[in-house]
N, C-alpha and C positions, 0 to 999 in steps of 0.2 A: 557473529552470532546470527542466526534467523531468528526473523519477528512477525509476526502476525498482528495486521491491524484490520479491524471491523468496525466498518462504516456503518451507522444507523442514516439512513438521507433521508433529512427534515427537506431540504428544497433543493431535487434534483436538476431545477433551473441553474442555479448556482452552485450548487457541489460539482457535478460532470464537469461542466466549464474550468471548475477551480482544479480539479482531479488534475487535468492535461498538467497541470506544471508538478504533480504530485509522478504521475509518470515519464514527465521529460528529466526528473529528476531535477530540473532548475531551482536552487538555494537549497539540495540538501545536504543534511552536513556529511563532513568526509568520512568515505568509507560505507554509506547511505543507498542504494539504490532498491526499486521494485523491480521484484524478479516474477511476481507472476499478480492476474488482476483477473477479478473471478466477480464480476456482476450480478445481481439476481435479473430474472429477466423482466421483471416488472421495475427496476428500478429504485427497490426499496433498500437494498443493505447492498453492501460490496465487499469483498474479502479479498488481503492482498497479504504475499508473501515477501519481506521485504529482506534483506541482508543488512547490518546495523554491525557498526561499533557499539552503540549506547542505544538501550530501550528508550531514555529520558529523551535524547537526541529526536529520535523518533516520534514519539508522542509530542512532543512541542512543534516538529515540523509539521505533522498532520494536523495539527488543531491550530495552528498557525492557518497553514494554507489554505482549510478548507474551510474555517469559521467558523459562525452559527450556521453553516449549510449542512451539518450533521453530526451526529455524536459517534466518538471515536474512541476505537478500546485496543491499546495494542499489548501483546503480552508474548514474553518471549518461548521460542519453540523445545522442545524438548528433543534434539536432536541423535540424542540415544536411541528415543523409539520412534520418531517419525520416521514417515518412509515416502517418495515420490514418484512418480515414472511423468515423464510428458504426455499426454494425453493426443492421441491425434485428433486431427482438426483445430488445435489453438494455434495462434499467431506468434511466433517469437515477440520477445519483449524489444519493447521501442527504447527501452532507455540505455543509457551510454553506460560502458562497462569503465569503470572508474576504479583504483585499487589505491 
C-alpha cells in the first residue's frame, strides 16, 4: 500500500538530523521504504510518500525515529484516485529499493 505521513516539526534541529535514518530507510520495517520527501521551505511540516506493508508499521517507525522532534500523522492513500507524475527538477530518492 502507499502511505502518507505528515510531519508537523516542533525542533527542526533534531527532526532533519533524525529524518536522514527515516530516509536511508535504516530499522524500517520490511516492505517499508520513502519514495518521495516534500519539505516546506521554511522548515515547518514535511510530507512524505512512503510504500508500507502496515500503516501501524509505519506510524511506530516514524514516531519512534523522530520523537518529540515533531508530530506525525500517517494515513493511508486512496490509490483508486490518486494520481502522480515525477515532477522535473526533484532528486530521485536516496533510499535502497528493498522488496
Amino acid at each position: 500500500m502507499y502511505a502518507v505521513a505528515q510531519h508537523k516539526i516542533l525542533n527542526p534541529e533534531t527532526a532533519f538530523p533524525r529524518g536522514q535514518v527515516l530516509m536511508a530507510g535504516t530499522g524500517a520495517p520490511d516492505g517499508t521504504r520513502v519514495l518521495q520527501f516534500y519539505p516546506h521551505v521554511d522548515g515547518s511540516v514535511v510530507t512524505c510518500l512512503w510504500e508500507t506493508k502496515s500503516l501501524g508499521d509505519l506510524q511506530r517507525f516514524v514516531d519512534t525515529t523522530l520523537g518529540d522532534s515533531s508530530i506525525n500523522v500517517c494515513y493511508e492513500v486512496d490509490s483508486e484516485n490518486a494520481f502522480a507524475d515525477r515532477p522535473l527538477g526533484l532528486k530521485q530518492s536516496p533510499a535502497p529499493v528493498t522488496y
